[in-house]
N, C-alpha and C positions, 0 to 999 in steps of 0.2 A: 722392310716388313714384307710379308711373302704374303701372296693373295693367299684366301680358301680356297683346298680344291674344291672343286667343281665335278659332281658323279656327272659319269659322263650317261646319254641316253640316246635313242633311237625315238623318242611320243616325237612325233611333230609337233603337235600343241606346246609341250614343252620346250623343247627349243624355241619357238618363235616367243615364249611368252619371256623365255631367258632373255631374246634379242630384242625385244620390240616394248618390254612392260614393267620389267623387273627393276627395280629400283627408282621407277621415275612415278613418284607421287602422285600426278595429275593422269597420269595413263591409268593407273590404280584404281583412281577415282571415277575416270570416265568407264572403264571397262567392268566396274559394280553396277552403274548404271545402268549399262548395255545387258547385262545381267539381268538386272532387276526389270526390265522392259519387256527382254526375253521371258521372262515367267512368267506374268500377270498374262502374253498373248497367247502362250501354251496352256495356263489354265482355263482361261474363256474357249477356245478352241477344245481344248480337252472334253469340257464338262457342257460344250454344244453337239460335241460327237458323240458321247455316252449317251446323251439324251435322244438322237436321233433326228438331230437337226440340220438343216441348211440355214447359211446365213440369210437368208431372207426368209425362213421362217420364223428364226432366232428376232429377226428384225421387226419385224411386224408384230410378235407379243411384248418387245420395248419399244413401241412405239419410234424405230428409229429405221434408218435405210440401210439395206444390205453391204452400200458400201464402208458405212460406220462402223457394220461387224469388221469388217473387212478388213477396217485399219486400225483397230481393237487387236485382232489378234494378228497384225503385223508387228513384228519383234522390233522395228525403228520406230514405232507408234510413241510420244511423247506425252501426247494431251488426255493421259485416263483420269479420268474423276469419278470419284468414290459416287455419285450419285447413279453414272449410269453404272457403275457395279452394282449396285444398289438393285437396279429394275432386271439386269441382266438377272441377279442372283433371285428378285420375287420371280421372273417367269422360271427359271430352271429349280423351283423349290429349293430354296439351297439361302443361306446369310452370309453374310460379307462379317472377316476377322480380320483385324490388322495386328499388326504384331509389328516391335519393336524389338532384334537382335542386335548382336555385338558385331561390330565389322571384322573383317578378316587380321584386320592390322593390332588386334588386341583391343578395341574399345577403348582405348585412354578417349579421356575426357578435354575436351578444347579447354584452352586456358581463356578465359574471357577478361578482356582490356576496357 
């Protein structure tokens, strides 16, 4: 049986993601994560800069330390809790949405045993 071709391309992203991510389930899964890590620190970062903010001033109206902004909107950041979303979001007037989408792999539903 004859592989699929394969369009050939020039993205570096692409290629690496063909070499390094593509078909291995667990890469897949870490690199949504890494994803998902990377957004939550671009939007706290985002919507502290709109605002006119330094992380130590962001910090002191949640009651928290500059270096906790700090690793809030660092994209490896692991420990976010909807709570201190919560206070970030009362001092930048603003409410906290969560949302539930479909994963990239089509949303099938886990089979439960």
């Amino acid at each position: 049986m004859r592989k699929p071709k394969i369009e050939k391309t020039s993205d570096a992203i692409d290629i690496l993601h063909r070499r390094y991510v593509r078909g291995d389930a667990g890469k897949l899964a870490a690199l949504e994560s890494i994803r998902a890590d990377n957004a939550v620190a671009r939007k706290i970062y985002d919507l502290r800069t709109k605002a006119g903010l330094t992380q130590r001033e962001l910090a002191k109206m949640v009651k928290t330390s500059a270096s906790a902004i700090c690793r809030l909107e660092g994209a490896d950041y692991e420990g976010h809790s909807l709570a201190m979303f919560n206070r970030i979001a009362e001092a930048l007037d603003r409410r906290v949405e969560i949302r539930f989408v479909p994963t990239r792999h089509g949303g099938e539903r886990p089979v439960l045993v």
